[in-house]
N, C-alpha and C positions, 0 to 999 in steps of 0.2 A: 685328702693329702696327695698333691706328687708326687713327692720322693719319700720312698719307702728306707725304712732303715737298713735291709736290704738291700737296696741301691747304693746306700752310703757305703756300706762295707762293701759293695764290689767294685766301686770307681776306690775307695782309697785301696784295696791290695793291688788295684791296677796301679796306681799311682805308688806303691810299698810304702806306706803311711800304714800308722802301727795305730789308732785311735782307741779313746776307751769307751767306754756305754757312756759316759757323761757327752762324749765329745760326738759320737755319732748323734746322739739323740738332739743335743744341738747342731749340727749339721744337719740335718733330716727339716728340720723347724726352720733356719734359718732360709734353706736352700728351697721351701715351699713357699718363704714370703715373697723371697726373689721371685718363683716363675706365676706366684700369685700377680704380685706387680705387673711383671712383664705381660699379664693377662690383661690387665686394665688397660696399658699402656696401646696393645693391641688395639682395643676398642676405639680410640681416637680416629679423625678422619684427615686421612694422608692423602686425599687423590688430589686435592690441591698444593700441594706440594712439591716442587721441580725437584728430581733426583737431582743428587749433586755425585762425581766422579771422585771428587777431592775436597778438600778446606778449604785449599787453598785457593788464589784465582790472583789473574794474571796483570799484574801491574807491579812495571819496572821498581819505583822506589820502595814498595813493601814485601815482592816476593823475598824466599828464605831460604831458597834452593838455591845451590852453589849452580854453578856453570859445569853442564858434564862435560870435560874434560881427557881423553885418550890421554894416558902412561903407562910406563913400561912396568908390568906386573916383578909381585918378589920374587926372587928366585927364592927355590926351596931354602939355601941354606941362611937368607936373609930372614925367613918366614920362621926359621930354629933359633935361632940367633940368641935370642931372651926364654924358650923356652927349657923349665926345671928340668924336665928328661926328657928329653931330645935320643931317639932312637930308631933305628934303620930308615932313616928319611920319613919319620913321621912323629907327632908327639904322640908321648904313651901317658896313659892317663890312669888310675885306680882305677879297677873294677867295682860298679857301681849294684850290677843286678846280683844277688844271691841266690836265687831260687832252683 
Protein backbone atom coordinates (compact mmCIF):
# COMPACT_ATOMS: atom_id res chain seq x y z
CA UNK A 1 0.00 0.00 0.00
CA UNK A 2 1.07 3.87 -0.50
CA UNK A 3 -0.98 5.67 1.39
CA UNK A 4 -0.95 4.76 4.80
CA UNK A 5 -3.97 5.71 6.90
CA UNK A 6 -1.74 7.62 8.70
CA UNK A 7 -0.98 9.79 5.86
CA UNK A 8 -4.74 10.31 5.41
CA UNK A 9 -5.15 11.68 8.79
CA UNK A 10 -2.34 14.01 8.37
CA UNK A 11 -2.98 15.53 4.78
CA UNK A 12 -6.70 15.88 6.05
CA UNK A 13 -5.84 17.87 9.66
CA UNK A 14 -3.61 19.66 7.14
CA UNK A 15 -6.27 20.36 5.01
CA UNK A 16 -8.92 20.76 8.82
CA UNK A 17 -11.16 17.93 7.40
CA UNK A 18 -12.84 16.23 10.26
CA UNK A 19 -13.04 12.40 8.60
CA UNK A 20 -14.24 9.31 10.11
CA UNK A 21 -12.67 5.62 10.10
CA UNK A 22 -15.09 4.76 7.37
CA UNK A 23 -14.04 7.82 5.48
CA UNK A 24 -10.10 7.55 5.99
CA UNK A 25 -10.19 3.99 5.28
CA UNK A 26 -11.79 4.75 1.94
CA UNK A 27 -9.38 7.44 1.23
CA UNK A 28 -6.32 5.39 2.03
CA UNK A 29 -7.91 2.67 -0.74
CA UNK A 30 -8.99 4.90 -3.04
CA UNK A 31 -5.89 7.15 -2.99
CA UNK A 32 -3.50 3.82 -3.52
CA UNK A 33 -5.53 2.95 -6.80
CA UNK A 34 -4.88 6.38 -7.98
CA UNK A 35 -0.95 6.20 -7.50
CA UNK A 36 -1.38 2.43 -8.39
CA UNK A 37 -2.60 3.79 -11.76
CA UNK A 38 -0.43 6.48 -12.08
CA UNK A 39 2.31 3.57 -11.79
CA UNK A 40 1.13 1.89 -14.89
CA UNK A 41 0.64 4.96 -16.67
CA UNK A 42 4.49 5.56 -15.83
CA UNK A 43 5.51 2.49 -17.61
CA UNK A 44 4.37 3.57 -21.15
CA UNK A 45 6.81 4.94 -23.67
CA UNK A 46 6.91 8.64 -24.00
CA UNK A 47 10.35 9.40 -25.74
CA UNK A 48 8.53 9.55 -28.90
CA UNK A 49 6.42 11.95 -27.94
CA UNK A 50 6.97 16.00 -28.70
CA UNK A 51 6.49 17.93 -25.31
CA UNK A 52 3.88 20.26 -25.80
CA UNK A 53 4.06 23.99 -23.79
CA UNK A 54 0.21 24.31 -24.30
CA UNK A 55 -3.11 22.95 -25.86
CA UNK A 56 -3.42 25.23 -27.59
CA UNK A 57 -1.65 26.20 -31.07
CA UNK A 58 -1.60 28.83 -33.17
CA UNK A 59 -4.07 29.41 -35.83
CA UNK A 60 -5.92 32.82 -36.32
CA UNK A 61 -9.68 31.32 -36.79
CA UNK A 62 -9.48 28.65 -33.83
CA UNK A 63 -7.42 30.26 -31.21
CA UNK A 64 -9.43 31.14 -27.78
CA UNK A 65 -7.31 33.71 -26.22
CA UNK A 66 -8.66 37.06 -26.27
CA UNK A 67 -5.99 39.77 -27.47
CA UNK A 68 -3.82 40.97 -24.43
CA UNK A 69 -4.82 44.26 -24.23
CA UNK A 70 -3.24 47.33 -21.60
CA UNK A 71 -6.06 49.12 -19.27
CA UNK A 72 -6.32 51.07 -16.71
CA UNK A 73 -6.27 48.99 -13.46
CA UNK A 74 -9.32 49.35 -10.52
CA UNK A 75 -8.84 51.57 -8.20
CA UNK A 76 -9.10 50.45 -4.75
CA UNK A 77 -12.43 51.83 -4.18
CA UNK A 78 -13.92 50.34 -7.57
CA UNK A 79 -12.36 46.97 -6.41
CA UNK A 80 -14.82 47.55 -2.87
CA UNK A 81 -17.53 48.63 -4.58
CA UNK A 82 -19.71 45.19 -4.54
CA UNK A 83 -17.82 43.90 -1.65
CA UNK A 84 -20.16 42.64 1.86
CA UNK A 85 -17.60 44.22 4.23
CA UNK A 86 -15.62 46.40 2.93
CA UNK A 87 -12.96 47.75 5.56
CA UNK A 88 -9.87 49.84 6.07
CA UNK A 89 -9.06 49.56 2.30
CA UNK A 90 -9.30 45.96 2.18
CA UNK A 91 -12.08 43.10 2.23
CA UNK A 92 -12.40 41.46 5.59
CA UNK A 93 -13.39 37.95 5.31
CA UNK A 94 -14.43 35.30 8.43
CA UNK A 95 -11.72 33.65 10.13
CA UNK A 96 -11.38 30.48 8.53
CA UNK A 97 -8.17 28.54 10.72
CA UNK A 98 -9.13 27.74 14.43
CA UNK A 99 -6.37 26.02 15.70
Amino acid sequence: MKITEQEVRYVAGLANLDLTEDEIHRMARELDQILTHMDKLNELDTSQVEPMAQVLYEAEETATLREDVERAALSNAEALANAPLPGAGYFKVPKVIER
